[in-house]
C-alpha positions as CSV (number, residue, x, y, z in Angstrom):
1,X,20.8,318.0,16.3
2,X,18.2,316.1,14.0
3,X,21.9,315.6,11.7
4,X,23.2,314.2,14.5
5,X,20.4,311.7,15.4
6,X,20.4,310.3,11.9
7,X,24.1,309.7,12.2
8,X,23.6,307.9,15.3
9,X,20.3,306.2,13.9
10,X,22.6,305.0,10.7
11,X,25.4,303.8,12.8
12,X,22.9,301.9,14.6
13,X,21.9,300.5,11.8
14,X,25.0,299.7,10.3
15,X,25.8,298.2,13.4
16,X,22.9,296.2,13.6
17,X,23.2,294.9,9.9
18,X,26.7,293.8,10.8
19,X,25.7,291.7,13.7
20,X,22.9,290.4,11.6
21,X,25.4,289.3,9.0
22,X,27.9,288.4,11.5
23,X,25.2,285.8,13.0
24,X,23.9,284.4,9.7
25,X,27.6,283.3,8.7
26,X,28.3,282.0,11.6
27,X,24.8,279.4,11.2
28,X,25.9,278.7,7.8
29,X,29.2,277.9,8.4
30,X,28.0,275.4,11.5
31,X,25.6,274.1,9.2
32,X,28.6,273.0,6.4
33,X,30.9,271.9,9.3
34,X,28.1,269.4,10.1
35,X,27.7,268.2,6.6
36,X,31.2,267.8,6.3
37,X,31.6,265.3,9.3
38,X,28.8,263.8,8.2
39,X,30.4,263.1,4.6
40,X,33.8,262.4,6.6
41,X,32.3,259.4,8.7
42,X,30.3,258.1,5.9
43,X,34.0,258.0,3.8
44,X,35.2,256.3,7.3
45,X,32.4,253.8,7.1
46,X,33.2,252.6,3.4
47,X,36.9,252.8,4.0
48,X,36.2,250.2,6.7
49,X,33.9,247.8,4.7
50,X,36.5,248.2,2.0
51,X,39.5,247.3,4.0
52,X,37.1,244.3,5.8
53,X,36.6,243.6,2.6
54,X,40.4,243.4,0.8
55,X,41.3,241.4,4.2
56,X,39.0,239.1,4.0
57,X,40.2,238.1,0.4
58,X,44.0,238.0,1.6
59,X,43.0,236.0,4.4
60,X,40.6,233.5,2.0
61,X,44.1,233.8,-0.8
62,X,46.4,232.8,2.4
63,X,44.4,230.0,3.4
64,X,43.7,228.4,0.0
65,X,48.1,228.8,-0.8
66,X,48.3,227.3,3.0
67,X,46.8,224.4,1.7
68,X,48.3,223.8,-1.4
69,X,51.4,223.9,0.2
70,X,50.3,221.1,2.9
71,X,48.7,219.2,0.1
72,X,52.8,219.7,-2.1
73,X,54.6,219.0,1.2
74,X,53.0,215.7,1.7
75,X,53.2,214.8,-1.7
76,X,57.3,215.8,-1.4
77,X,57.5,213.8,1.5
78,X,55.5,210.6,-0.1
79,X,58.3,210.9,-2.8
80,X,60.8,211.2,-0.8
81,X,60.0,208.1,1.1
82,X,59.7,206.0,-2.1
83,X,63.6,207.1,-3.3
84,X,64.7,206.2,0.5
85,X,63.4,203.0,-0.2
86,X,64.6,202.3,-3.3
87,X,68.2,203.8,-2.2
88,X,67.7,201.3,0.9
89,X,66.9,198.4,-1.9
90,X,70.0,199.2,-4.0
91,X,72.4,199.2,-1.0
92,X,71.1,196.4,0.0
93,X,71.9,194.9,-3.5
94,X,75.3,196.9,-3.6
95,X,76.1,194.8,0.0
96,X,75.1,191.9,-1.3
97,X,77.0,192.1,-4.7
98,X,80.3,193.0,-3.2
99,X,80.1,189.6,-1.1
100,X,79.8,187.6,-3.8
101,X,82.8,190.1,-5.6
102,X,85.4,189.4,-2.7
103,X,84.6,185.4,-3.2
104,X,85.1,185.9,-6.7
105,X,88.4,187.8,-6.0
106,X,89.5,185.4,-3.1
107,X,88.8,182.1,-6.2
108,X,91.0,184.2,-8.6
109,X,93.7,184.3,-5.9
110,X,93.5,180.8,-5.4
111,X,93.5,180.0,-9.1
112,X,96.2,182.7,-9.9
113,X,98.7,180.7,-7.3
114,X,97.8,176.9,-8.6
115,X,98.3,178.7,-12.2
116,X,102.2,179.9,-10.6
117,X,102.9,176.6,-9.2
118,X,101.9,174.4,-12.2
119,X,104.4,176.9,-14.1
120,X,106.9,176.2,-11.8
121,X,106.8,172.3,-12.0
122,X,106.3,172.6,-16.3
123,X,109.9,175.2,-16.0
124,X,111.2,172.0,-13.9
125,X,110.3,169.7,-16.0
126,X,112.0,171.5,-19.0
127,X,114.6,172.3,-17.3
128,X,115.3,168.7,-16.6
129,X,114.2,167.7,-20.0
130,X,117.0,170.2,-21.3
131,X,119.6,168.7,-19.0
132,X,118.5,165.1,-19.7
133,X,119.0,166.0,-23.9
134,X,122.0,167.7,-23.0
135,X,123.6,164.7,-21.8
136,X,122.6,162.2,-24.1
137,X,123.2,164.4,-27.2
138,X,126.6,165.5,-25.4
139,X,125.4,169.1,-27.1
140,X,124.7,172.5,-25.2
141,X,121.4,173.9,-26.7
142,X,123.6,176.7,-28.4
143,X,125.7,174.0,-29.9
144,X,122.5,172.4,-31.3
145,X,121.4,175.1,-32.7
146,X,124.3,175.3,-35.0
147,X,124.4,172.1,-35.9
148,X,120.7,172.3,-36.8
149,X,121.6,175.2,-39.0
150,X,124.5,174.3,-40.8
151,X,122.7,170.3,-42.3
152,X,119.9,173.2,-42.9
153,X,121.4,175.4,-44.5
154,X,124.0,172.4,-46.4
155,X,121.1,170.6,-47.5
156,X,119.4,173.8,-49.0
157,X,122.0,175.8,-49.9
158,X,121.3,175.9,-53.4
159,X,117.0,176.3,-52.9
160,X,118.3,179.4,-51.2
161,X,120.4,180.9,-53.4
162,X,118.0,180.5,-56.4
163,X,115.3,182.4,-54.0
164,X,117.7,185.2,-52.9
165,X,118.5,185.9,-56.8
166,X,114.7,185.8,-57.5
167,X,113.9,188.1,-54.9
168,X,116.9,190.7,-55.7
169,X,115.2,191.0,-59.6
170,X,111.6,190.6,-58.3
171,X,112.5,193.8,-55.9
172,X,114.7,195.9,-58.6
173,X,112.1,195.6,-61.2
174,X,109.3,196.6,-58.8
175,X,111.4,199.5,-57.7
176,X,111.4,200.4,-60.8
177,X,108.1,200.0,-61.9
178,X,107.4,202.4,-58.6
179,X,109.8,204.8,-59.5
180,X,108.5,205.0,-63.0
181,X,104.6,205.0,-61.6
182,X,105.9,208.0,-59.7
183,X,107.4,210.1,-62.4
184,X,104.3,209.1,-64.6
185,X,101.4,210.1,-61.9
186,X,103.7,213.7,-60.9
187,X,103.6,214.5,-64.8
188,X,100.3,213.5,-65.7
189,X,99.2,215.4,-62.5
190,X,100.7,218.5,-63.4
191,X,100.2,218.6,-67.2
192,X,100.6,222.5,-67.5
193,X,101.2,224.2,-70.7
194,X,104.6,224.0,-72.1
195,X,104.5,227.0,-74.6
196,X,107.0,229.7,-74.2
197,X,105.9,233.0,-72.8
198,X,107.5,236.0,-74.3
199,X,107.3,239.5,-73.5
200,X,105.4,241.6,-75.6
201,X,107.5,244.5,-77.4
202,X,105.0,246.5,-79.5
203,X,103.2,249.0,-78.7
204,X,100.1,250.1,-80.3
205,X,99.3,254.0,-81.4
206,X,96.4,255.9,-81.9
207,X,97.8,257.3,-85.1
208,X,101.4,257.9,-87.3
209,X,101.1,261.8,-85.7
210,X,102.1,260.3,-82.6
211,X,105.5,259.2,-84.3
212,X,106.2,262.4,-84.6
213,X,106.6,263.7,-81.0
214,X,107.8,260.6,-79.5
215,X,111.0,261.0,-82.0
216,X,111.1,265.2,-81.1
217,X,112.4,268.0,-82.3
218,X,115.9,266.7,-84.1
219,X,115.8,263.7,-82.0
220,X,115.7,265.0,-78.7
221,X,112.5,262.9,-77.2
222,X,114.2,259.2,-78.7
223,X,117.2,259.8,-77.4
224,X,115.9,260.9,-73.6
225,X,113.7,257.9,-74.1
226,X,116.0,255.3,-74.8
227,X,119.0,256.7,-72.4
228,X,116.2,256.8,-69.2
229,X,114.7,253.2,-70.3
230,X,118.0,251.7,-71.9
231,X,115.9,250.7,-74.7
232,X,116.1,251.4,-78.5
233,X,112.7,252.6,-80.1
234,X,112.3,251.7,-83.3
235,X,109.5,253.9,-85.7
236,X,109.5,252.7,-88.8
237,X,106.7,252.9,-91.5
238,X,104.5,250.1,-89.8
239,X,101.5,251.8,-89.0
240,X,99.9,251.9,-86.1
241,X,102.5,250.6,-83.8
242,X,106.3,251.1,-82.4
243,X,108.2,248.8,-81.5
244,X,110.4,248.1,-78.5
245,X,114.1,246.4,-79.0
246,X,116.1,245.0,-76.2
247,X,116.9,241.9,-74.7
248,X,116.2,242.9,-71.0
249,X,112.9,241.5,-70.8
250,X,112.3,244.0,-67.4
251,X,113.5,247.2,-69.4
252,X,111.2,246.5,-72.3
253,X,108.1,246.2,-69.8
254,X,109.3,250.0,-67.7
255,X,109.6,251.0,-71.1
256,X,106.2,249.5,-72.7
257,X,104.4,251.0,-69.3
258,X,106.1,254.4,-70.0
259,X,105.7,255.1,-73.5
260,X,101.8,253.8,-73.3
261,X,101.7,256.6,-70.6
262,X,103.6,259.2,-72.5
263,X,100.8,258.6,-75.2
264,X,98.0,258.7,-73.3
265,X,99.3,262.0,-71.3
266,X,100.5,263.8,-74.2
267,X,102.8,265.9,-73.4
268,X,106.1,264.2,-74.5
269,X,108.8,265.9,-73.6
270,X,112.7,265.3,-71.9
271,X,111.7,266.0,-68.1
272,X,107.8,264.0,-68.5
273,X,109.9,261.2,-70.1
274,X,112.0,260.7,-67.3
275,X,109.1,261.0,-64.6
276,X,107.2,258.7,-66.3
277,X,109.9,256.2,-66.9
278,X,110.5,256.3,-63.4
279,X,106.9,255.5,-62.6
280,X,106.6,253.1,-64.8
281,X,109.6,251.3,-62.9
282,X,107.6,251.6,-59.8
283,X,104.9,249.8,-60.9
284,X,106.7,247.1,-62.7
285,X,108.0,246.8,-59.0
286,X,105.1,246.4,-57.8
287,X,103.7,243.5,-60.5
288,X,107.4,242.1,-59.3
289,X,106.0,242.0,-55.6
290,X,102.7,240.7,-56.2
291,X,103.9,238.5,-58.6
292,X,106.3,236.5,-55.9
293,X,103.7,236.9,-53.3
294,X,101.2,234.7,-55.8
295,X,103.8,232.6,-56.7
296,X,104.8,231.8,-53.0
297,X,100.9,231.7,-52.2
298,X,100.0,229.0,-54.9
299,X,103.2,227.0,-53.7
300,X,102.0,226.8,-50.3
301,X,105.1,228.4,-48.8
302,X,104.2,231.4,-46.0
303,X,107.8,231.3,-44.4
304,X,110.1,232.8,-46.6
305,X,111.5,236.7,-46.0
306,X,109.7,239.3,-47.9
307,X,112.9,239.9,-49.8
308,X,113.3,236.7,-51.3
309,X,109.5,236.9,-52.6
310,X,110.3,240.3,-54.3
311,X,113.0,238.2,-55.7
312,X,111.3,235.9,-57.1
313,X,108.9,237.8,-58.5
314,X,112.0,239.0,-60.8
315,X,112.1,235.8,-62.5
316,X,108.3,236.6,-63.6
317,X,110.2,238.8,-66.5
318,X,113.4,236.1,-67.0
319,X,113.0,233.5,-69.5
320,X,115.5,230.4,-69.6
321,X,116.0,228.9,-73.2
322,X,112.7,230.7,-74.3
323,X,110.9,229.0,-71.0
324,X,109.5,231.8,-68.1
325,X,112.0,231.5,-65.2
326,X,109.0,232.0,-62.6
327,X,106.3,229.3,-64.2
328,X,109.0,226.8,-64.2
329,X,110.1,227.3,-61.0
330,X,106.1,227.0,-60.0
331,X,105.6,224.0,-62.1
332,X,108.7,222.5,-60.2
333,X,107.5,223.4,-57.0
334,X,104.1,221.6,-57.7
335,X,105.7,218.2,-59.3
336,X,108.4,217.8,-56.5
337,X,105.7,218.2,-53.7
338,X,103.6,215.2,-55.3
339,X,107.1,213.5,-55.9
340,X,108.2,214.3,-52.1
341,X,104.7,212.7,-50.9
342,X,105.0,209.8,-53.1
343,X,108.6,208.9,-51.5
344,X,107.5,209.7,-47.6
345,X,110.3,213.1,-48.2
346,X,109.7,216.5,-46.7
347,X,107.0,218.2,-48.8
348,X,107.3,221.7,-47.8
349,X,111.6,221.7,-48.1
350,X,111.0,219.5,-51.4
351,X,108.2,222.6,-52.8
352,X,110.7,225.6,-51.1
353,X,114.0,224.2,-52.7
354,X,112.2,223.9,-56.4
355,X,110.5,227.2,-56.2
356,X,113.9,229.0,-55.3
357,X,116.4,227.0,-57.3
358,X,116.7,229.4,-60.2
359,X,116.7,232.5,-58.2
360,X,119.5,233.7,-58.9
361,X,119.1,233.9,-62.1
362,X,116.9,237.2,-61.0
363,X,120.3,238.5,-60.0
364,X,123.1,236.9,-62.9
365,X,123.7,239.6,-64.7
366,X,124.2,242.0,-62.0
367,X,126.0,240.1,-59.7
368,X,129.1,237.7,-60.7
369,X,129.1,233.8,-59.8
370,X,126.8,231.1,-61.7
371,X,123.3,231.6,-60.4
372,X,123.3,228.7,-58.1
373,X,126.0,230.1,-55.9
374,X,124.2,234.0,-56.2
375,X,120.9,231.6,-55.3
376,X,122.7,230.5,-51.9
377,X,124.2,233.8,-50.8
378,X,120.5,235.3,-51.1
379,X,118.8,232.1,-49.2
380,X,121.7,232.5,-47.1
381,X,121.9,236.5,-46.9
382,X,117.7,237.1,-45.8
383,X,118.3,233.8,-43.4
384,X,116.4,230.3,-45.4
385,X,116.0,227.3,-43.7
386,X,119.5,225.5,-44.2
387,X,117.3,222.5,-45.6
388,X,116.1,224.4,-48.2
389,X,119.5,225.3,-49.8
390,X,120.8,221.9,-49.5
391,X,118.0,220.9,-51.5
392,X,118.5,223.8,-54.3
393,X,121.8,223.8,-54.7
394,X,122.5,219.8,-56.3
395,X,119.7,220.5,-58.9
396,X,122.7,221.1,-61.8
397,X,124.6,218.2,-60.1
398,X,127.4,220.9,-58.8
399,X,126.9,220.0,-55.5
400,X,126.7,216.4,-54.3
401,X,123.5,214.9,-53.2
402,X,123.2,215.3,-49.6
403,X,119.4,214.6,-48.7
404,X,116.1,212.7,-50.7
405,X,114.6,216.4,-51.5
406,X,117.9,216.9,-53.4
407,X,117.5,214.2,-55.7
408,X,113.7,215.7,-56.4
409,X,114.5,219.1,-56.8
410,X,116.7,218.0,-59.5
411,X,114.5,215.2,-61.1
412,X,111.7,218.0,-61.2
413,X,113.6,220.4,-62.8
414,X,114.6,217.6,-65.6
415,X,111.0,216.8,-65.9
416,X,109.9,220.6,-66.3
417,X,112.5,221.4,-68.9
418,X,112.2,218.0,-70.8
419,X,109.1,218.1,-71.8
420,X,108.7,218.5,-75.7
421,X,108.8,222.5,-76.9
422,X,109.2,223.7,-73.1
423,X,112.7,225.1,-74.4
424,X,114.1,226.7,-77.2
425,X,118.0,226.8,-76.8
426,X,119.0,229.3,-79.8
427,X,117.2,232.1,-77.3
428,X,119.1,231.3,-74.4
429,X,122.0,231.4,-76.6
430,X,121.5,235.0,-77.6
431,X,120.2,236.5,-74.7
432,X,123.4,235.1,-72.9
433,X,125.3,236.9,-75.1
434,X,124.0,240.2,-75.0
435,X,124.8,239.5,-71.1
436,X,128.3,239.1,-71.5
437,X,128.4,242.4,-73.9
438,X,127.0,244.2,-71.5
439,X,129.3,243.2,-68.9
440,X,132.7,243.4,-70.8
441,X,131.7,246.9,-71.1
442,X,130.3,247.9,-67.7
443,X,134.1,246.2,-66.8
444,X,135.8,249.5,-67.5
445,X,136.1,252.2,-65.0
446,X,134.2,255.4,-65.5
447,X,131.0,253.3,-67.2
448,X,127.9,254.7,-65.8
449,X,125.7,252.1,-67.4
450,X,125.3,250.3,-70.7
451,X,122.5,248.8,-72.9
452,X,123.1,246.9,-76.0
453,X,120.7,247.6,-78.6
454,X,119.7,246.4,-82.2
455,X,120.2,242.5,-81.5
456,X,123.6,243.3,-80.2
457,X,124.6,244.9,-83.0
458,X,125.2,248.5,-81.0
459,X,126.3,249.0,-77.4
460,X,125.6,252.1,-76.4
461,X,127.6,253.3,-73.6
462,X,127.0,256.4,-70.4
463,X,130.1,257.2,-69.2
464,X,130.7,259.7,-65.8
465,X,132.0,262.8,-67.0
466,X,133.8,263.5,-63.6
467,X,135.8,261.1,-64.3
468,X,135.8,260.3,-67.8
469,X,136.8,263.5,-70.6
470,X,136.3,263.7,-73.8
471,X,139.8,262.7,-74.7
472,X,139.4,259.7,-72.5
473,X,136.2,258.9,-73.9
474,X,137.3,258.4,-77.7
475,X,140.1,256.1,-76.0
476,X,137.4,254.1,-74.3
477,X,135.6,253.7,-77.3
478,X,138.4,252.3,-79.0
479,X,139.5,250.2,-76.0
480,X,136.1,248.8,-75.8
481,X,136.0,248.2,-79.3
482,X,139.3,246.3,-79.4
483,X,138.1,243.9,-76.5
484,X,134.6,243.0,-77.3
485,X,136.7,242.3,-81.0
486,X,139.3,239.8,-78.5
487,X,136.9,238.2,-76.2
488,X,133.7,237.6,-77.7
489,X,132.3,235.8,-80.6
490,X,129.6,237.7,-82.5
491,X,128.4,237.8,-86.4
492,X,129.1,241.3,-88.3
493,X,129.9,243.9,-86.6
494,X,128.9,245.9,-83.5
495,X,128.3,249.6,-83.4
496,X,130.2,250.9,-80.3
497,X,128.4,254.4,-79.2
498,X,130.0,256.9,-75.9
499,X,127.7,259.2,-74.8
500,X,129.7,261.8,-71.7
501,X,126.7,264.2,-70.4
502,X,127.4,267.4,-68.1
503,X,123.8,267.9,-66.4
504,X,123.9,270.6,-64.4
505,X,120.8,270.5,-61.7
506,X,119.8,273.7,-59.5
507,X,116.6,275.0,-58.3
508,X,114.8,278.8,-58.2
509,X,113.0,279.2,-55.1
């Protein structure tokens, strides 16, 4: 029982302390709900003031811009007035000064038609005056003329005649004079060098060991050399260098390019001769490009076809009478441009013609005809202004003169070979007939290609071995031999060589 009581007296308790607590919370909390309001409408307050505050600056801000505004309007509006005023003055003026313009216009009128009929009565009056002569004199004014004319002319006629003759030889010897100023100024412009340019044909070497492998074992590299380059090698005891022999000024440069390489690679053998010799052809093709392309550039000529500018570039390696082919053709272009501006001509067609007039010389020896016609069916061919040929084609006086730039081409091209040492005919001579031996040969049928060597005194001769046999070939020889003896003229004699070669080409994959 006395358990139970203390159960009940703790449960009491609890009960009670619970209340207690209950109560006390609940004052606390009231006591932070009022504190909170109270913090809330004190934040109101100084929201308020703050927002009375930031209006009362807008409003003071608005006010102040209002009247800024008022004080810029009215001083708009006093501008404004003064312009109308002064636009109101100057129409005023305008008003007043096209009055006085239509008078003015109205006195002209009146002026311009006493002007017409004081013309009128002065035509009258000469007409009558005409009349009136006319039939006193008994003459028509045509008939007077004459008559006028003729006692003129009757009472002069020698005074005349004296004065005609003096002006005829006053004009031809200042024509003259000109003409000669002309040539004199285009020269003395110019003034390039006049030495000839040859092709170098020696090759330097390391050292005489060198002579050794570029001959071979019995021969073997020499002989692959000159049959892929159409050169002759010649190693001699000179030290220090080889030299080159052949009158093909293009075959001694692929060959030059290819044996420097050959030297410099080392291995010189049969198959590396003839990959290098074809390289070395490549890239003399390539000096021939850039060399047109310059030559063409410097002229001032950017119309011609790519083709002819590789052509041209050919004559960089040509020589005429010991004279480069391509820097007198430039030297031409230059002196018949100053000629062509002297006379009033076409300066560009003048500068194409001379540049082009020896090109096909690039071609001679490969193709038959004299080089001026080979010249026109290239122009013609890669499509050249028609102007242009006319003017190339008269410069050897094969072709008649048919415009001014025709006549310059050709008086350029006397100038440029004229001048003192710019030629050297014994050269031409020899080279031309190297040509011709080469050709006679290359005539005959089966001739894979020919190259005359030693000054001309071999020609060494590839012949096709499907179509040429052995049998055949010592025939040749001796047909050859028999011609060259009929049909050309030559001192000593000349070695005639046949080479037939069975190359037989297949691959192991």
């Amino acid at each position: 029982m006395s358990t139970l009581i203390v159960i009940l007296i703790g449960v009491g308790v609890l009960l009670l302390g619970v209340g207690i607590g209950y109560y006390l919370r609940v004052i606390v909390a009231l006591g932070k709900r009022k504190s909170i309001e109270i913090d809330i409408k004190q934040m109101m307050v100084g929201a308020k003031e703050e927002a009375q505050k930031i209006t009362d600056e807008a409003k003071n801000k608005v006010e102040k811009s209002l009247t800024d505004l008022k004080e810029e309007e009215k001083k708009k509006e006093e501008e404004f007035k003064e312009t109308e005023k002064r636009l109101i003055k100057k129409d005023e003026f305008l008003d007043v000064r096209q009055v006085e313009i239509n008078k003015e216009v109205e006195n002209i009128k009146l002026k311009v038609e006493e002007i017409k009929k004081i013309q009128e009565r002065v035509t009258g009056i000469e007409a009558e005056k005409r009349v009136e002569l006319e039939r006193v004199s008994k003459l028509t004014e045509e008939e007077a003329k004459e008559e006028l004319m003729r006692d003129i002319e009757k009472k002069y006629e020698e005074d005349i005649l004296i004065r005609i003759q003096k002006l005829e030889n006053s004009n031809e010897e200042k024509l003259d004079r000109r003409a000669k100023d002309i040539l004199a100024t285009s020269i003395q412009r110019l003034a390039s060098s006049t030495a000839s340019e040859l092709m170098t044909t020696i090759v330097n070497i390391p050292n005489n060991e060198i002579k050794g492998k570029v001959i071979g074992k019995e021969g073997r590299n020499i002989r692959a050399f000159e049959r892929a380059s159409g050169v002759e090698l010649i190693v001699d005891d000179t030290p220090g260098s080889i030299i080159i022999s052949s009158f093909d000024p293009i075959r001694r440069q692929v060959a030059r390019l290819a044996l420097e390489n050959l030297i410099l690679d080392g291995r010189i053998q049969p198959a590396k001769i003839e990959e290098l010799v074809e390289k070395a052809k490549e890239e003399i093709n390539k000096i021939i490009k850039e060399k047109g392309e310059q030559a063409v550039y410097e002229c001032g000529i950017f119309n011609f076809d790519p083709r002819i500018v590789a052509i041209i570039g050919r004559l960089y390696f040509r020589t005429s009478y010991g004279q480069n082919v391509l820097q007198h053709s430039i030297e031409m272009a230059h002196i018949a441009g100053m000629i062509a501006e002297e006379l009033g001509a076409d300066v560009a067609i003048a500068k194409a013609g001379a540049l082009v007039h020896d090109i096909g010389k690039a071609l001679d020896h490969e193709v038959q005809g004299t080089h001026i016609e080979i010249g026109m069916r290239i122009l013609q061919k890669f499509g050249a202004d028609e102007r242009i040929i006319t003017a190339m084609k008269s410069h050897h006086e094969d072709y008649p003169y048919e415009t001014i730039e025709s006549v310059i081409v050709q008086t350029a091209d006397a100038i440029s070979g004229g001048r003192p040492g710019a030629r050297r005919d014994s050269v031409e001579n020899y080279l031309k007939r190297l040509q011709e031996l080469e050709g006679l040969v290359n005539a005959f049928p089966g001739v894979e290609k020919s190259y005359a060597l030693q000054a001309g005194r071999e020609i060494r001769i590839f012949v096709t071995p499907e179509k040429v046999s052995d049998a055949e070939a010592k025939i040749m020889a001796h047909d050859i031999a028999v011609k060259i003896e009929q049909e050309l003229k030559y001192p000593g004699e000349i070695k005639v060589t046949m080479i037939r070669e069975t190359r037989i080409i297949d691959y192991a994959r």
